[in-house]
C-alpha positions as CSV (number, residue, x, y, z in Angstrom):
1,X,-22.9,-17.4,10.1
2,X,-19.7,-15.7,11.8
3,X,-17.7,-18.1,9.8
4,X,-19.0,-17.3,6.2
5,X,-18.4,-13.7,7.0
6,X,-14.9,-14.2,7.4
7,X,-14.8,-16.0,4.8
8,X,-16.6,-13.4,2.5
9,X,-14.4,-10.5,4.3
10,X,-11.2,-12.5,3.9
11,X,-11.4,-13.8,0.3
12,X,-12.5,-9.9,-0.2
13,X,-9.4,-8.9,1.3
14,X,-7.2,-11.4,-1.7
15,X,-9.3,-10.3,-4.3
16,X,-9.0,-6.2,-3.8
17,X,-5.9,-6.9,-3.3
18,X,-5.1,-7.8,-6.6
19,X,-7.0,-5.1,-7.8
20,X,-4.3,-2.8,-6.5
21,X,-1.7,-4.6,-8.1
22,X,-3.8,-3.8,-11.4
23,X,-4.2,-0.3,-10.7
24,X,-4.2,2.0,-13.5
25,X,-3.3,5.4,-11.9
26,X,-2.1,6.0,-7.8
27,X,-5.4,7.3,-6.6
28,X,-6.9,4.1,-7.7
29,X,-3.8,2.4,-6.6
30,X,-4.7,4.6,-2.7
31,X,-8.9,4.0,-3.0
32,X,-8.5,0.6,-3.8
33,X,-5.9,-0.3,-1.1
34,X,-8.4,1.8,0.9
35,X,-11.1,-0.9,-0.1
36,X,-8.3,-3.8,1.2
37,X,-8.1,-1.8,4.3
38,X,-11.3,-2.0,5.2
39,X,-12.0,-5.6,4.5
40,X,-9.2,-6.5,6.8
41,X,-10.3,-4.9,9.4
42,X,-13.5,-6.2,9.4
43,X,-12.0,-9.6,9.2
44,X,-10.0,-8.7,12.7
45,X,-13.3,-8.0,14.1
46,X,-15.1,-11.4,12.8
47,X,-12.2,-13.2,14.3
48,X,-12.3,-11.1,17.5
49,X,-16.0,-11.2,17.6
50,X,-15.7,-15.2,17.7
51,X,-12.7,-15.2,20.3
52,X,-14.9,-12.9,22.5
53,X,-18.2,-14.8,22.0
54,X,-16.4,-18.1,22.9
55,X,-17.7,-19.4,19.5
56,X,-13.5,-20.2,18.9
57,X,-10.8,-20.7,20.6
58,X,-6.9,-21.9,21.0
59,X,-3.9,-21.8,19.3
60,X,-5.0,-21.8,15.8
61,X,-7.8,-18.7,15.9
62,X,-5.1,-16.7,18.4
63,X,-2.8,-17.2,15.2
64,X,-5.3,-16.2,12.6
65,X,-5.8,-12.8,14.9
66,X,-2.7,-12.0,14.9
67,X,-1.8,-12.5,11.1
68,X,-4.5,-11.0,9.9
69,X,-3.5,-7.8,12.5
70,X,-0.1,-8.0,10.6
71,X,-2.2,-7.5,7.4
72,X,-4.4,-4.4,8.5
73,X,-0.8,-3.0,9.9
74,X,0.9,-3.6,6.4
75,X,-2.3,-2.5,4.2
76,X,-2.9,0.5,6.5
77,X,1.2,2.0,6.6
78,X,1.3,0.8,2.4
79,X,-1.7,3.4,2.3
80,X,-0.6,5.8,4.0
81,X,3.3,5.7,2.4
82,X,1.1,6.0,-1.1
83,X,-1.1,9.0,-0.4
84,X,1.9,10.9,1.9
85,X,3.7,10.8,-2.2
86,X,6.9,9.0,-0.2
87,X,8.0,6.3,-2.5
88,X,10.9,3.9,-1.4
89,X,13.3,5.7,-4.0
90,X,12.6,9.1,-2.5
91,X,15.5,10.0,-0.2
């Protein structure tokens, strides 16, 4: 069961995402990487909940933590950059 739903919240994460790089206007661009956000983050805690449970363990699931902590960090500052109005060509 704890397996499917990181499945089901990690797929969700790849599909949103490509939603966003369909978006139409940048508050769907910012609700949509919202949506990413949150999907990630619930995959940390399915992977932490299986670490914790002893359900998992070693090398591989430590790595899968910490790359899909990477991705929360990256979808979370990419949100917050987009709905601050700061673009990389703003100086």
């Amino acid at each position: 069961m704890l397996g499917q739903q990181i499945v089901r919240s990690g797929t969700s994460v790849a599909a949103n995402y490509r939603a966003v790089c369909r978006a139409r206007s940048r508050a769907e661009f910012i609700a949509k990487l919202g949506t990413v956000v949150e999907e990630a983050d619930e995959t940390v805690f399915w992977l932490e909940l299986l670490i914790e449970s002893g359900l998992a363990q070693g090398d591989r699931i430590i790595a899968l933590l910490k790359e899909a902590k990477e991705l929360l960090a990256i979808f979370s500052a990419s949100r917050r950059t987009a709905k601050s109005g700061k673009h990389s060509t703003d100086r």
